[in-house]
Each structure stands twice: as C-alpha cells, then as structure tokens.
N, C-alpha and C positions, 0 to 999 in steps of 0.2 A: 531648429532650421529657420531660415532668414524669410520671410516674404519674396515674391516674383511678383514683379512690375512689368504692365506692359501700356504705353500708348497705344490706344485704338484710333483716335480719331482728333484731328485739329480742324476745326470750322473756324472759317473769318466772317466777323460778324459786325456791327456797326459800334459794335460797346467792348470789343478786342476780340482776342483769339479764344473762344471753346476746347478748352481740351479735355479727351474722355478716355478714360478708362478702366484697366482692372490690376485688380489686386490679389494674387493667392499665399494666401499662407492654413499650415494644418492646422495649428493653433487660432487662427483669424485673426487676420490684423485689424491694427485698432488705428494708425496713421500711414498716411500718405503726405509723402514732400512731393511738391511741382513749384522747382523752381525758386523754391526760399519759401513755401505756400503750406503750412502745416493743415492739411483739412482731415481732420476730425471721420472716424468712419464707424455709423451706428448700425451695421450690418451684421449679423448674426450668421457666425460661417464661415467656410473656407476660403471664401469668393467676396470682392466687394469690389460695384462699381463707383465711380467717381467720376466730377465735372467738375470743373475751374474754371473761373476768367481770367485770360491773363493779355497784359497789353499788346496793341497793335504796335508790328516791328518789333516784339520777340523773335531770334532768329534763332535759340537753341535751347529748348524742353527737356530738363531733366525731371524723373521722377524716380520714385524708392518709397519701399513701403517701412512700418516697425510693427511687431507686435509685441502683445500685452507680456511677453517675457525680457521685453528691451532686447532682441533680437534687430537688427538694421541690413538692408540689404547693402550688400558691399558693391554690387555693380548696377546703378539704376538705370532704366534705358534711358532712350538719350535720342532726341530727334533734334536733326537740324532743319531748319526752313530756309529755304532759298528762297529769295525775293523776285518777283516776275514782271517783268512792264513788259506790254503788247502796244506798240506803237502802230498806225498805219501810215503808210508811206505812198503818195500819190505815184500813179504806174506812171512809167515811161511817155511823152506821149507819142513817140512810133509805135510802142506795143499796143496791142487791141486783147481785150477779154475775148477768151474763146469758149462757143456756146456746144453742145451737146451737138447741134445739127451738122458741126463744120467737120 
C-alpha cells in the first residue's frame, strides 16, 4: 500500500515559504517529495512529520510520500496559493468615518 500525504500548514516567512506536514504509511515511509524537494524521513512508524522551505512566490505545493518497499503515492496533495495585495485607498472626501455613537 502507497503512503497518504497530507499539507498541514504553509507559513510565509522572511527566508520563503514553511511547509508542514505528515506522512502515513503502514510500512513507514522513508521519503517525502515537496515539490522536486526529496527530504529524507528518520522517523520510526506509521506517521512522519515534515518541514521544508520553499521559495517566496511558490504558487502550487505538491507533495507524495515512498516507502522502503518503493511503493509511491499516485495522487499527492496538492495546494494552490493565491497571491493577496491589501491596498488602502483614501476615502471619498464627502464620506465621513462613522463612530459607534452616531
């Protein structure tokens, strides 16, 4: 049976993107791919978590696990990142802020 990959967690961070997470397989898996990223897993078990950096402006996160039987997961998850700008924009100046009192 193949490993189950799962994204837990993407943090933006000043040195790129943090991404966390886990890995199951019954035999225990021995690699995780993120991304073209072969990281190594010394974890003993069904379960193995993982962390990676990957660059700022990555906009889509794959990962897949293998184990020590050369099993590979055939669907690995898969996050997309949408890119966010919050701009401020000066108010109108007819409009007035309105206060709790009014």
């Amino acid at each position: 049976m193949a490993p189950i990959t799962v994204i837990e967690t993407v943090e933006n961070t000043p040195q790129g993107l943090r991404v966390s997470g886990v890995t199951f397989d019954d035999r225990g898996p021995v690699q995780v791919d993120v991304n073209g990223q072969e990281l190594t897993v010394d974890e003993n078990g069904p379960v193995a978590n993982w962390t990676t950096l990957l660059p700022q402006g990555t906009s889509k996160i794959s990962a897949g696990g293998r184990d020590d039987a050369g099993n590979r997961e055939r669907t690995p998850h898969v996050r997309m990142l949408e890119s966010v700008s919050i701009t401020r924009s000066k108010m109108p100046e007819h409009a007035h802020a309105v206060s709790a009192e009014e």
